[in-house]
PQR file of N, CA, C, O and H, with PARSE charges and radii, in Angstrom:
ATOM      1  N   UNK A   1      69.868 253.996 175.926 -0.4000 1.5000
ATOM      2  CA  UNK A   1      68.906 254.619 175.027 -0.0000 2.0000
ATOM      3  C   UNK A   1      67.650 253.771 174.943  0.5500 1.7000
ATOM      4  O   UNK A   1      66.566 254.342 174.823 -0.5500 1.4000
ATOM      5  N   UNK A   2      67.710 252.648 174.989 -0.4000 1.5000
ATOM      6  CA  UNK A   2      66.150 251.487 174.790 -0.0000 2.0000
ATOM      7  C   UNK A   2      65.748 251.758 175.780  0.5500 1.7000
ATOM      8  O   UNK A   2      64.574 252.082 175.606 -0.5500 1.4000
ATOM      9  H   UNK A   2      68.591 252.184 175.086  0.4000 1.0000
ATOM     10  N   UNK A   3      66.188 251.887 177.468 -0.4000 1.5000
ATOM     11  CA  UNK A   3      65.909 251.727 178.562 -0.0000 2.0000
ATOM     12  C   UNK A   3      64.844 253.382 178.653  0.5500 1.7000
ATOM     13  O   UNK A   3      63.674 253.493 179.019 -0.5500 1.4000
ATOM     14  H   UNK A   3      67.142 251.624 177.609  0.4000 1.0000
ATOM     15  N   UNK A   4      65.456 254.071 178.345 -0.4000 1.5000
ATOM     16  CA  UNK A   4      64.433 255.472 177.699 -0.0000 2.0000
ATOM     17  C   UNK A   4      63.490 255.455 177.034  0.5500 1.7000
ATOM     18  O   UNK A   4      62.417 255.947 177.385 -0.5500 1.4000
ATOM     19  H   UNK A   4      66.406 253.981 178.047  0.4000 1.0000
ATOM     20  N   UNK A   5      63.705 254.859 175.885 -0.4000 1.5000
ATOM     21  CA  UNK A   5      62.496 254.521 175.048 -0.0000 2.0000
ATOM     22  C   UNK A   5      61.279 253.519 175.756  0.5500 1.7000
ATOM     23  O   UNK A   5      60.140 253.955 175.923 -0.5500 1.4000
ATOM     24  H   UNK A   5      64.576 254.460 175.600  0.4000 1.0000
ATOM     25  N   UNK A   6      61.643 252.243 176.113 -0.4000 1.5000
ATOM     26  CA  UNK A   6      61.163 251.468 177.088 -0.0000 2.0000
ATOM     27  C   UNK A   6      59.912 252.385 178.078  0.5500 1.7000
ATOM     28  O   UNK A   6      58.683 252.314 178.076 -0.5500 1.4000
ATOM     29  H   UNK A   6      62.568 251.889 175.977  0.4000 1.0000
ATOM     30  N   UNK A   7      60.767 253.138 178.785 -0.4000 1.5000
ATOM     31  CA  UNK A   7      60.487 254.272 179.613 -0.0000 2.0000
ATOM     32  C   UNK A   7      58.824 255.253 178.991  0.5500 1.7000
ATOM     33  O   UNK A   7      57.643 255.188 179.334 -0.5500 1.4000
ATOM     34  H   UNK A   7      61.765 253.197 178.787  0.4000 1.0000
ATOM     35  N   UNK A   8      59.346 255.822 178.284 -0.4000 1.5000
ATOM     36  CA  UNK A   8      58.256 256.812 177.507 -0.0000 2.0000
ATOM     37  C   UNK A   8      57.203 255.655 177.327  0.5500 1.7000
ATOM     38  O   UNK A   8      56.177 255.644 178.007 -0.5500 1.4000
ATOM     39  H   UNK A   8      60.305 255.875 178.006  0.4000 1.0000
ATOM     40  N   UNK A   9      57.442 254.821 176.528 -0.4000 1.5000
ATOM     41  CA  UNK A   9      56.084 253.852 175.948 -0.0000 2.0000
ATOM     42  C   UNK A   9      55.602 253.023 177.068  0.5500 1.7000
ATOM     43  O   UNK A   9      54.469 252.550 176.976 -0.5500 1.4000
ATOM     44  H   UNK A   9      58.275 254.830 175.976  0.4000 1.0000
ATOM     45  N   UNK A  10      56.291 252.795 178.076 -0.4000 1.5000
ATOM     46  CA  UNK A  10      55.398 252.424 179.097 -0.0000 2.0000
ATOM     47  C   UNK A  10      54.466 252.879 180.003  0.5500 1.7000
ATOM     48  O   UNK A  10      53.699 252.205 180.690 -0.5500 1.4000
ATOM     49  H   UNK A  10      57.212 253.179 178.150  0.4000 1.0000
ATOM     50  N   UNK A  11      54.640 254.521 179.931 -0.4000 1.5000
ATOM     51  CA  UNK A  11      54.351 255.285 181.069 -0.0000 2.0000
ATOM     52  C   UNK A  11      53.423 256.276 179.871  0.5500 1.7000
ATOM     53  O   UNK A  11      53.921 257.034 179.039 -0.5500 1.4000
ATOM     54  H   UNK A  11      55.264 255.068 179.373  0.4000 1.0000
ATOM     55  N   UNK A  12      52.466 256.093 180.012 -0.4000 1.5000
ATOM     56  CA  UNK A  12      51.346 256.996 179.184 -0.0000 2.0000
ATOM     57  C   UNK A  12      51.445 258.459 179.141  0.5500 1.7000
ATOM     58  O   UNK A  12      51.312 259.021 178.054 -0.5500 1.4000
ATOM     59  H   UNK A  12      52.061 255.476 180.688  0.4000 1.0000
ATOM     60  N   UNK A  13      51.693 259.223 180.348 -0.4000 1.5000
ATOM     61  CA  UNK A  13      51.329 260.280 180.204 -0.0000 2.0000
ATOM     62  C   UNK A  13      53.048 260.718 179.980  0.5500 1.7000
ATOM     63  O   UNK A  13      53.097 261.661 179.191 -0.5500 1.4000
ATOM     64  H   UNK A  13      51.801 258.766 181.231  0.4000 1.0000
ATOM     65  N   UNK A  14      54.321 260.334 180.410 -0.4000 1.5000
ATOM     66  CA  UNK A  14      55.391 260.562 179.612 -0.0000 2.0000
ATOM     67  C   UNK A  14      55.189 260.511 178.192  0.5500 1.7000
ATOM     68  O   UNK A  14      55.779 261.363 177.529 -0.5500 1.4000
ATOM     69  H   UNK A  14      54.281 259.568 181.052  0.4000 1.0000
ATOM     70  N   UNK A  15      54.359 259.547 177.512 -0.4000 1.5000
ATOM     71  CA  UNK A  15      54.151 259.123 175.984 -0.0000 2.0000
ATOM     72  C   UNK A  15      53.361 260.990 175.331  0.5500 1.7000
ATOM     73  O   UNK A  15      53.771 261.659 174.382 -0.5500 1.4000
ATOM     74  H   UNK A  15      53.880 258.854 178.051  0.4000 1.0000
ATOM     75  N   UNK A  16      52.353 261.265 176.154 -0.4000 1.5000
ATOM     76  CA  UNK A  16      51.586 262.178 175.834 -0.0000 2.0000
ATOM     77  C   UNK A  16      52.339 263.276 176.101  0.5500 1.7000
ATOM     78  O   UNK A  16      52.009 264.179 175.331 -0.5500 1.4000
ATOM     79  H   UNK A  16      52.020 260.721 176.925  0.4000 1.0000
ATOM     80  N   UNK A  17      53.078 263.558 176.737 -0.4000 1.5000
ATOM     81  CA  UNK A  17      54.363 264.924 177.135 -0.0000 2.0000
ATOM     82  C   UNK A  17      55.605 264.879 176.014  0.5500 1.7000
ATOM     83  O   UNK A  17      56.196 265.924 175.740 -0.5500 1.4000
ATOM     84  H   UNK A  17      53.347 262.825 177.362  0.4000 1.0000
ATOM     85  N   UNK A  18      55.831 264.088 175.619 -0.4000 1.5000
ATOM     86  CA  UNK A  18      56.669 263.802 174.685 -0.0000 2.0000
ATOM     87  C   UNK A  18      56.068 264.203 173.020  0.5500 1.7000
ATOM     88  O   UNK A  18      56.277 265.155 172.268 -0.5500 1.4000
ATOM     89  H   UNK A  18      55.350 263.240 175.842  0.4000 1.0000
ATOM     90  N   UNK A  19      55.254 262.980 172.919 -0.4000 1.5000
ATOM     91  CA  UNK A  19      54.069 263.925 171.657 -0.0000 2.0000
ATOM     92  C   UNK A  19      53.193 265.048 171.393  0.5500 1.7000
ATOM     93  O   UNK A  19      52.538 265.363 170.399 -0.5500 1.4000
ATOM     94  H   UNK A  19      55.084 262.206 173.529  0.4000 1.0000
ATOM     95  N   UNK A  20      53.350 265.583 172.557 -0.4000 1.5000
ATOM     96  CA  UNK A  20      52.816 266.891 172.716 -0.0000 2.0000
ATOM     97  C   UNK A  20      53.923 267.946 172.303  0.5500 1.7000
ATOM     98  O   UNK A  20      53.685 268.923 171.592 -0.5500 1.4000
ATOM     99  H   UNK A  20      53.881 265.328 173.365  0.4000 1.0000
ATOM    100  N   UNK A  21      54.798 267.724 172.679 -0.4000 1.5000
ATOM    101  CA  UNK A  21      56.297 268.664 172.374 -0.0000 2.0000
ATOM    102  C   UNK A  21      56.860 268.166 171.066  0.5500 1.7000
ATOM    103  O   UNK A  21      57.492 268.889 170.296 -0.5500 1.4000
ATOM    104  H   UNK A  21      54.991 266.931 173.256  0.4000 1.0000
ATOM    105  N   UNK A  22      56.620 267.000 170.874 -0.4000 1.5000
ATOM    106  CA  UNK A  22      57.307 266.608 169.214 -0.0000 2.0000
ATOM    107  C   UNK A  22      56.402 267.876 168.298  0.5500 1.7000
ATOM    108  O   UNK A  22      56.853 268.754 167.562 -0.5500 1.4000
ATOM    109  H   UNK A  22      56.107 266.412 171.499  0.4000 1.0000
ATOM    110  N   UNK A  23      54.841 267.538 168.713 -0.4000 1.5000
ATOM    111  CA  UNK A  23      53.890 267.996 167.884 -0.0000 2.0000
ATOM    112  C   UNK A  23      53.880 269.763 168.065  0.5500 1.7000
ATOM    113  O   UNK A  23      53.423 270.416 167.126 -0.5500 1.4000
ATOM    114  H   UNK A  23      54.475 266.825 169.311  0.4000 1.0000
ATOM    115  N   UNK A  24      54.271 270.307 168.995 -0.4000 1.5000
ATOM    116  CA  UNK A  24      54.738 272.030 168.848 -0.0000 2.0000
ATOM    117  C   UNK A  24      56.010 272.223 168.470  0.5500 1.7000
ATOM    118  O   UNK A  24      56.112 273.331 167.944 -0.5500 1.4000
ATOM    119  H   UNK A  24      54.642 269.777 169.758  0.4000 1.0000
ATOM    120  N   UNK A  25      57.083 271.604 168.506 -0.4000 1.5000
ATOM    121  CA  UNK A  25      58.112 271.538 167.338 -0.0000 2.0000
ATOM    122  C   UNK A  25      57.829 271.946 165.880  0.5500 1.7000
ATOM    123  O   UNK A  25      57.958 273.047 165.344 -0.5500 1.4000
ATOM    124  H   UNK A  25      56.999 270.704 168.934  0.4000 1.0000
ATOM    125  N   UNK A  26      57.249 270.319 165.191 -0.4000 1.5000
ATOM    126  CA  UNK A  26      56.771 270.632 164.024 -0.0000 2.0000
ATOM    127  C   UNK A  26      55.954 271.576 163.784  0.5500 1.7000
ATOM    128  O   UNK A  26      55.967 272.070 162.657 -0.5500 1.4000
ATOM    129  H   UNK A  26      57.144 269.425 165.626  0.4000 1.0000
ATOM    130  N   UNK A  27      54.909 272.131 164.917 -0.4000 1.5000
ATOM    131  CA  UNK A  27      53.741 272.948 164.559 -0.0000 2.0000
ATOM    132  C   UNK A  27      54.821 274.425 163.951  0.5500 1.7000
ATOM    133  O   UNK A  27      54.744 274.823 162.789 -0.5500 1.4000
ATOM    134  H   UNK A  27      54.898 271.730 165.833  0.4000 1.0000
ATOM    135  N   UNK A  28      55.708 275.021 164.934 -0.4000 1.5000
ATOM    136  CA  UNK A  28      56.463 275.849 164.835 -0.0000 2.0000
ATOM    137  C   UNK A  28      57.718 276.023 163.115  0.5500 1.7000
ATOM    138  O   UNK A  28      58.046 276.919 162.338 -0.5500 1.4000
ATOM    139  H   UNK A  28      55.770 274.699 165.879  0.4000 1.0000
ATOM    140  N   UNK A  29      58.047 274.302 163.343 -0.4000 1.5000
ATOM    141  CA  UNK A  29      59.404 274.582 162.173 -0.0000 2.0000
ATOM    142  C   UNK A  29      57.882 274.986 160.985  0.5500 1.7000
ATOM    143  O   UNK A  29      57.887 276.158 160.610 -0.5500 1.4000
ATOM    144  H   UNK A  29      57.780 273.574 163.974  0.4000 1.0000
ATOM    145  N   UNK A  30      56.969 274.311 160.568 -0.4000 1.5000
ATOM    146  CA  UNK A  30      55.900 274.242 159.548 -0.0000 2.0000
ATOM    147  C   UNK A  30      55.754 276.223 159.490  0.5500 1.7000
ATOM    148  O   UNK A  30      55.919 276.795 158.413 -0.5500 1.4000
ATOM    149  H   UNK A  30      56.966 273.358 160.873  0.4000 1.0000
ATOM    150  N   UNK A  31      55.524 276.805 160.431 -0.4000 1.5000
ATOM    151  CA  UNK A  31      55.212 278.093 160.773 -0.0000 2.0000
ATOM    152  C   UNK A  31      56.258 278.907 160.158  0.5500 1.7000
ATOM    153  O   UNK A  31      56.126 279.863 159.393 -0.5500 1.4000
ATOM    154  H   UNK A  31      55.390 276.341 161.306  0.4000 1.0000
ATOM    155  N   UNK A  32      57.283 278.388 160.605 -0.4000 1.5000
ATOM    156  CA  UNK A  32      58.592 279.193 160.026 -0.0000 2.0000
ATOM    157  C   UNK A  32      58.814 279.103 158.994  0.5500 1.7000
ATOM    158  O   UNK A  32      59.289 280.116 158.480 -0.5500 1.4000
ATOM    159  H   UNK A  32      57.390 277.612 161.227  0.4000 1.0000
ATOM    160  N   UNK A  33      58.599 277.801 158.040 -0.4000 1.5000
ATOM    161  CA  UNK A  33      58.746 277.655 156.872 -0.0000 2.0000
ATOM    162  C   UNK A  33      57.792 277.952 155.855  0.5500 1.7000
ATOM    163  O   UNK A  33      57.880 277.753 154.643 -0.5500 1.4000
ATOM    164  H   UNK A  33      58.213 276.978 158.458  0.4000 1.0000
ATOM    165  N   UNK A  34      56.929 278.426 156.479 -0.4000 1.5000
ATOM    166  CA  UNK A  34      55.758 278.507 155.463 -0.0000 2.0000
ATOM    167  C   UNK A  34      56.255 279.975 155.342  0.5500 1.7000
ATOM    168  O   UNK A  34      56.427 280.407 154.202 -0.5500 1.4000
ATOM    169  H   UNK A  34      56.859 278.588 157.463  0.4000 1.0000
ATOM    170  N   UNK A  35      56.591 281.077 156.787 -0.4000 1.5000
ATOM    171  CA  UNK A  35      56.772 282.221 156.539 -0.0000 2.0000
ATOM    172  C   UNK A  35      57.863 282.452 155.562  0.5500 1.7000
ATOM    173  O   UNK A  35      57.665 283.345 154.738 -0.5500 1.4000
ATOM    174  H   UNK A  35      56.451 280.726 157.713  0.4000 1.0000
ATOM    175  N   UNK A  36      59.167 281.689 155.503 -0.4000 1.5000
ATOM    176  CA  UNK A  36      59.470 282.038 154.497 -0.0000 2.0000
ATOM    177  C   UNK A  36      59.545 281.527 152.539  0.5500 1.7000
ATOM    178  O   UNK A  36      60.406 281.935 151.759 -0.5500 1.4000
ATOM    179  H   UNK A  36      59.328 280.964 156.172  0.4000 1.0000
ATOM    180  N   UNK A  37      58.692 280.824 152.277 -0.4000 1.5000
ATOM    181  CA  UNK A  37      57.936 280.237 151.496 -0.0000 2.0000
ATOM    182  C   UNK A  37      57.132 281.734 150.705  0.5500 1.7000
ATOM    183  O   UNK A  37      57.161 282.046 149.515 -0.5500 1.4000
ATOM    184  H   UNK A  37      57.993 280.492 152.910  0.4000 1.0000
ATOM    185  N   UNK A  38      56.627 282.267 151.566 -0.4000 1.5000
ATOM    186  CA  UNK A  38      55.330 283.326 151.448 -0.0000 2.0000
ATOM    187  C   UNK A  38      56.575 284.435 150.968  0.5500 1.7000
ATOM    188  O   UNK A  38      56.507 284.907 149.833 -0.5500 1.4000
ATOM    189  H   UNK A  38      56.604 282.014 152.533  0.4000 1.0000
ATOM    190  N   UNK A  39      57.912 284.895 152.043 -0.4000 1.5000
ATOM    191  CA  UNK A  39      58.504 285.630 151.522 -0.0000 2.0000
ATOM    192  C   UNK A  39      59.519 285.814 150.137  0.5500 1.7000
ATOM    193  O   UNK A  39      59.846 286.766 149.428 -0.5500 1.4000
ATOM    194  H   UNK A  39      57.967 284.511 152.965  0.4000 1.0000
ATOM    195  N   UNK A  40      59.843 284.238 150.177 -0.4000 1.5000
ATOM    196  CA  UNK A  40      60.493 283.908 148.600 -0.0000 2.0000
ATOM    197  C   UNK A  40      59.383 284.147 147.407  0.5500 1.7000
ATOM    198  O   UNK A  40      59.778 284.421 146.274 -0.5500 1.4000
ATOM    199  H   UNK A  40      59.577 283.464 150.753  0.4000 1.0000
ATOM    200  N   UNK A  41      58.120 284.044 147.674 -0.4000 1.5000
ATOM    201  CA  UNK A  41      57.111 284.338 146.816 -0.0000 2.0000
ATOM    202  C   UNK A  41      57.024 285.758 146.295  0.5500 1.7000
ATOM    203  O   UNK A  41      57.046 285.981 145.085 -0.5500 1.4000
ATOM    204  H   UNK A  41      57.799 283.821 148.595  0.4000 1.0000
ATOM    205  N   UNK A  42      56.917 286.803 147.280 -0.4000 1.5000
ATOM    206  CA  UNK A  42      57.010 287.704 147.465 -0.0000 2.0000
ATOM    207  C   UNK A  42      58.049 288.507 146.570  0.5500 1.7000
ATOM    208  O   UNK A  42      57.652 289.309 145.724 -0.5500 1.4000
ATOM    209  H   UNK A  42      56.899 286.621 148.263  0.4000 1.0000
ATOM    210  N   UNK A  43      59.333 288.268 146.782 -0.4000 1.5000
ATOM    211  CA  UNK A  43      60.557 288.882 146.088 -0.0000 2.0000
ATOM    212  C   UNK A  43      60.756 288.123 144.971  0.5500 1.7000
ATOM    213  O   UNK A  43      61.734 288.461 144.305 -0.5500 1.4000
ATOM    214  H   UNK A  43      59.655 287.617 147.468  0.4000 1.0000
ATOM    215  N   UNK A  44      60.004 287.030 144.494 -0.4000 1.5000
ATOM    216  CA  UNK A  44      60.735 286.752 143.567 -0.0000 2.0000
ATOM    217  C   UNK A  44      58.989 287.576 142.534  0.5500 1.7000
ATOM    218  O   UNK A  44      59.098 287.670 141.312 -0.5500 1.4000
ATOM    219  H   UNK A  44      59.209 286.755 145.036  0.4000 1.0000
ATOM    220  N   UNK A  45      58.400 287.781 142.823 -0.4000 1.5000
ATOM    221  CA  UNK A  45      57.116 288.383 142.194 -0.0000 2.0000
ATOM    222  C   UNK A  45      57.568 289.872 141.833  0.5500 1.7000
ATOM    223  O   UNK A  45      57.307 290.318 140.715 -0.5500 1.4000
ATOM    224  H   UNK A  45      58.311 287.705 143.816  0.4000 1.0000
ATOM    225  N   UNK A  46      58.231 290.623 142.760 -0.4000 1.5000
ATOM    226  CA  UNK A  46      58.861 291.707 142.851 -0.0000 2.0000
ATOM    227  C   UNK A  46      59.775 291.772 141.565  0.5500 1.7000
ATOM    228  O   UNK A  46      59.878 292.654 140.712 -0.5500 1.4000
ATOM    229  H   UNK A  46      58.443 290.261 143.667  0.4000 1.0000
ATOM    230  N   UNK A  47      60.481 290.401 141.720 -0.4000 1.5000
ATOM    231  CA  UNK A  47      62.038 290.853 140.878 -0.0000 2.0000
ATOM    232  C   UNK A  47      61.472 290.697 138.984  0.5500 1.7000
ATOM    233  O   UNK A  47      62.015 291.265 138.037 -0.5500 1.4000
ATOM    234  H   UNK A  47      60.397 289.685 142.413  0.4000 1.0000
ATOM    235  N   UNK A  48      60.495 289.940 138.936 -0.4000 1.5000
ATOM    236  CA  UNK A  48      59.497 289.552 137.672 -0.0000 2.0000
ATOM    237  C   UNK A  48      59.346 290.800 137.608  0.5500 1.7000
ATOM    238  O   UNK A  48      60.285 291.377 137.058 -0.5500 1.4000
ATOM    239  H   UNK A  48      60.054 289.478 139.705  0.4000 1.0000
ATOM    240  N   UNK A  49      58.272 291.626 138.068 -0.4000 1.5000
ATOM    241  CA  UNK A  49      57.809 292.876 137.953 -0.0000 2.0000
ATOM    242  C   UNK A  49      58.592 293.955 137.414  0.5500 1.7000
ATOM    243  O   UNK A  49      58.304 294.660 136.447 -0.5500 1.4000
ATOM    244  H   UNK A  49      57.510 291.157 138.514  0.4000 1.0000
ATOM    245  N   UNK A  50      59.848 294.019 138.313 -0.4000 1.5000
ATOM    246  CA  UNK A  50      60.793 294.522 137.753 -0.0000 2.0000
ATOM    247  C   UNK A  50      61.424 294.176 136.477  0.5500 1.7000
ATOM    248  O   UNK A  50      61.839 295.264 136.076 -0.5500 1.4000
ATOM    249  H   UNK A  50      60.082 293.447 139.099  0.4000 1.0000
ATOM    250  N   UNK A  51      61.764 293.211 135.531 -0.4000 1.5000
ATOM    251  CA  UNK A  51      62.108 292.738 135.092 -0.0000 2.0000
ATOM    252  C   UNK A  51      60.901 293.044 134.049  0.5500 1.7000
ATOM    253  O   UNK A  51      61.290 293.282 132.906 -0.5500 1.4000
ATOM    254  H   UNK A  51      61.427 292.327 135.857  0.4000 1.0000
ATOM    255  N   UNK A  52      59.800 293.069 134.216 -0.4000 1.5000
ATOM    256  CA  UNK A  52      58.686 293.368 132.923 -0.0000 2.0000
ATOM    257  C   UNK A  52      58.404 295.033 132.654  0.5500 1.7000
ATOM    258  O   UNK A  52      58.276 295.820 131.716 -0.5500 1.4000
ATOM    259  H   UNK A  52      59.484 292.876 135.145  0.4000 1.0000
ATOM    260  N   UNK A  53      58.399 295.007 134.087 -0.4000 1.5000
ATOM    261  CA  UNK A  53      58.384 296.570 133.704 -0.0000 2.0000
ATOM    262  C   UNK A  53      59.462 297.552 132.971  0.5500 1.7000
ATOM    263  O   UNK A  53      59.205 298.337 132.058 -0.5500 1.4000
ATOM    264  H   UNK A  53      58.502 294.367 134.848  0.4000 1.0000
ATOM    265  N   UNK A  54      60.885 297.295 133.658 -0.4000 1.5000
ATOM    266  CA  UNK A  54      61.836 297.926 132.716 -0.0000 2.0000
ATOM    267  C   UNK A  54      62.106 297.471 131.473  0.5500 1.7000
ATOM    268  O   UNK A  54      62.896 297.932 130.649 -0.5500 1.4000
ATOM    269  H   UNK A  54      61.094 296.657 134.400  0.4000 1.0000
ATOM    270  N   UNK A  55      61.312 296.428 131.390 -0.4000 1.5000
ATOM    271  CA  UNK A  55      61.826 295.733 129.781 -0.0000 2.0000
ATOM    272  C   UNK A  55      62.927 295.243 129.935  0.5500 1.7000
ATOM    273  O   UNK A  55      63.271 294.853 128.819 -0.5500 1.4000
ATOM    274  H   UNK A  55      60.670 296.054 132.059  0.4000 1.0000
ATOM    275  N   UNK A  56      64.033 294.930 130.968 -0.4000 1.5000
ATOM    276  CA  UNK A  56      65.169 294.539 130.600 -0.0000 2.0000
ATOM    277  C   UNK A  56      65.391 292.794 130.481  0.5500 1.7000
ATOM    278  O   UNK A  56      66.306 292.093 130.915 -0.5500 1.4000
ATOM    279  H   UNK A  56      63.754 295.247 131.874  0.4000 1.0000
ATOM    280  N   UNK A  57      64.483 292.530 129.913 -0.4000 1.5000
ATOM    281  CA  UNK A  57      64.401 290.911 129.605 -0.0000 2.0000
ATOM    282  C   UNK A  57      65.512 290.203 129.002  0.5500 1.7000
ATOM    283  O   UNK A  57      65.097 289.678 127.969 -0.5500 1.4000
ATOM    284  H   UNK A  57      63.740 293.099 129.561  0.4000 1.0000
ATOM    285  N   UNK A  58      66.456 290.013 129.145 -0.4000 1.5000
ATOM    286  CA  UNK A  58      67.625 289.364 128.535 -0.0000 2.0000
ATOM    287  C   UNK A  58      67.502 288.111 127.705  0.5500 1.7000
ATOM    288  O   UNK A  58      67.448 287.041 128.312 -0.5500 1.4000
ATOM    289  H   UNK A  58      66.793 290.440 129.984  0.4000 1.0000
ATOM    290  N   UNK A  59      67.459 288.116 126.555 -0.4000 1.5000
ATOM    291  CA  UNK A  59      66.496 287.002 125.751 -0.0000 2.0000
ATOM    292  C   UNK A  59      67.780 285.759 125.621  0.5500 1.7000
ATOM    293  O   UNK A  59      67.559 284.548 125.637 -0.5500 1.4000
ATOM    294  H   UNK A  59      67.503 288.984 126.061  0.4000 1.0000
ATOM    295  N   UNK A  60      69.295 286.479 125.478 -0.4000 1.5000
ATOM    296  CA  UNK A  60      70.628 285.921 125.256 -0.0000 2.0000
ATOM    297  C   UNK A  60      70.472 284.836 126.472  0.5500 1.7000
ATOM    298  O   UNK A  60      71.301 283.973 126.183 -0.5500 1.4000
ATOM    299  H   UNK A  60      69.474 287.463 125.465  0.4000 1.0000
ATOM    300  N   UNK A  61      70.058 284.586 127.249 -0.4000 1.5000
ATOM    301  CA  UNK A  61      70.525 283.929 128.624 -0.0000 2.0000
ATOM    302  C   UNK A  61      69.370 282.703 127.949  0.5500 1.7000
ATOM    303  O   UNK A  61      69.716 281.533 128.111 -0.5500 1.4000
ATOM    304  H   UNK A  61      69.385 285.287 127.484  0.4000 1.0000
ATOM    305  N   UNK A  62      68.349 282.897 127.387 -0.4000 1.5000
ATOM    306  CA  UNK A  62      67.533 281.448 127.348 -0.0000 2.0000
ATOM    307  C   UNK A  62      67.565 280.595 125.934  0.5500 1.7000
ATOM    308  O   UNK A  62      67.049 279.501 125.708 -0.5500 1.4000
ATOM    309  H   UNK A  62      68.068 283.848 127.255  0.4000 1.0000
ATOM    310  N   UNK A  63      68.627 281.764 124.720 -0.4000 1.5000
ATOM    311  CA  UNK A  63      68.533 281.217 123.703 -0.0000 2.0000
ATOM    312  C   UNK A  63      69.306 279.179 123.876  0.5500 1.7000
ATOM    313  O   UNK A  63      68.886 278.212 123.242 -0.5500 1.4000
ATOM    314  H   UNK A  63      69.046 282.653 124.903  0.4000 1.0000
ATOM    315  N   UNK A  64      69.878 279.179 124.396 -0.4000 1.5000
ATOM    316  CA  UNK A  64      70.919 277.582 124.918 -0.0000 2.0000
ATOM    317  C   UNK A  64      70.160 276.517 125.283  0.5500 1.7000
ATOM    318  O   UNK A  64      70.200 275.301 125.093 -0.5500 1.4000
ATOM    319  H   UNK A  64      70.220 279.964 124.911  0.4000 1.0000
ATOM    320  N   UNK A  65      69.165 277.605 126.098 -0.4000 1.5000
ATOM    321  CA  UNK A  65      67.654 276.334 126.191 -0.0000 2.0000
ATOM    322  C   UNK A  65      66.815 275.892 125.417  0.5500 1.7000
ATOM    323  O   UNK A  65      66.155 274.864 125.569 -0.5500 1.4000
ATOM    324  H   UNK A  65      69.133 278.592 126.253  0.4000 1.0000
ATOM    325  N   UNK A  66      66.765 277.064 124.030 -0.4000 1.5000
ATOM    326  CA  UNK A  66      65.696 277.287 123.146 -0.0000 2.0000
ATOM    327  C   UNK A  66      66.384 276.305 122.526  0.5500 1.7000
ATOM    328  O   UNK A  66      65.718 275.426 121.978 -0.5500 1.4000
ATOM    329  H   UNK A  66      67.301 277.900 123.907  0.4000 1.0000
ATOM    330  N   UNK A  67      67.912 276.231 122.471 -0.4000 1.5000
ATOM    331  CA  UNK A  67      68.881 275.252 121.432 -0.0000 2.0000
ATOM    332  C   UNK A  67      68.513 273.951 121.210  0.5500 1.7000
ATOM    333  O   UNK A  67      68.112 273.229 120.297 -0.5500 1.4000
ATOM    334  H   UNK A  67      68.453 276.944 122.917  0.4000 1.0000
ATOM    335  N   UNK A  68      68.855 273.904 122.633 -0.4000 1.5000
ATOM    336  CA  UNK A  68      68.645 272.222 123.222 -0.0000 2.0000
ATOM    337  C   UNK A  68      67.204 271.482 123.147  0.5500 1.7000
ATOM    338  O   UNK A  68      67.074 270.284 122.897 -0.5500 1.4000
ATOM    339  H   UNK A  68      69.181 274.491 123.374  0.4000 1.0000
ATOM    340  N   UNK A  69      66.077 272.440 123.419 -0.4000 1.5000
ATOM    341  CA  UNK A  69      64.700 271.978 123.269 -0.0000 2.0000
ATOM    342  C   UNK A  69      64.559 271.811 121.464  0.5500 1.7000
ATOM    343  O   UNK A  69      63.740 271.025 120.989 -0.5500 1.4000
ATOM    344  H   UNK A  69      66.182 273.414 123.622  0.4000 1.0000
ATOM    345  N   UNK A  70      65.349 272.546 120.699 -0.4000 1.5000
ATOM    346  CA  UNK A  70      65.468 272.542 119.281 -0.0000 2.0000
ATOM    347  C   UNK A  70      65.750 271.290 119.168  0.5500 1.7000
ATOM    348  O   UNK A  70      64.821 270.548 118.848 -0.5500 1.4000
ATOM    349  H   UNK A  70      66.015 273.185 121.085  0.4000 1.0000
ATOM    350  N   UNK A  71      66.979 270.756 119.375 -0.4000 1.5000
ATOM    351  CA  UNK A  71      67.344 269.346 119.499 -0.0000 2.0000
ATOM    352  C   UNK A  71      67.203 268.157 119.846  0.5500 1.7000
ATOM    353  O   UNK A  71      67.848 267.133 119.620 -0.5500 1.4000
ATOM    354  H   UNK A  71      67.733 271.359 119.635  0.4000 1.0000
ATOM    355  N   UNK A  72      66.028 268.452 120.585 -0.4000 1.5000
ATOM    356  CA  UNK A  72      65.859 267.133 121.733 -0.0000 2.0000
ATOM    357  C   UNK A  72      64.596 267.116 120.424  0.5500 1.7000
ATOM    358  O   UNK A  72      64.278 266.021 119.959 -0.5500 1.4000
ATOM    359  H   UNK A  72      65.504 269.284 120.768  0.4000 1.0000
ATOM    360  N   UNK A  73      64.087 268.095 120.019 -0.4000 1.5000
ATOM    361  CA  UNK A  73      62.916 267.786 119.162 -0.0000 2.0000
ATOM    362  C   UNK A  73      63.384 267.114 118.032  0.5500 1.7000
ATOM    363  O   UNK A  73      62.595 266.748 117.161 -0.5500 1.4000
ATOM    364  H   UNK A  73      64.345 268.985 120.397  0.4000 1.0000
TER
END
C-alpha cells in the first residue's frame, strides 16, 4: 500500500488523474445529496401544509415538552 502511495505522489500526472476522480466523486455524492436535501424539504413542507390546513394539529403530543420547558424554567 505505501509503495502505491509512493507511486501516485511521485509521478505528477498519476497525482492529477487521481485528484481529478477523487474530485468528480465528491462533485457527484454533493449532487446527490443536495437532491435529496431539496426533496426532504419538499415533503416535509407538504406534510406542514397538510397539517395546517386540515387543522388536525395534535396539541396532546407537545404538551410533555411544554412540561419540561415549564420546569427547566
Amino acid at each position: 500500500m505505501g509503495d502505491f502511495i509512493n507511486l501516485i505522489l511521485s509521478n505528477k500526472y498519476l497525482m492529477i488523474l487521481v485528484l481529478s476522480l477523487i474530485g468528480v466523486i465528491i462533485f457527484f455524492v454533493i449532487k446527490k445529496m443536495t437532491k435529496l436535501i431539496i426533496y426532504g424539504f419538499i415533503i416535509l413542507a407538504a406534510i406542514l401544509a397538510y397539517i395546517l390546513y386540515s387543522g388536525k394539529l395534535n396539541n396532546t403530543a407537545l404538551e410533555p415538552v411544554q412540561n419540561a420547558l415549564k420546569k427547566i424554567k
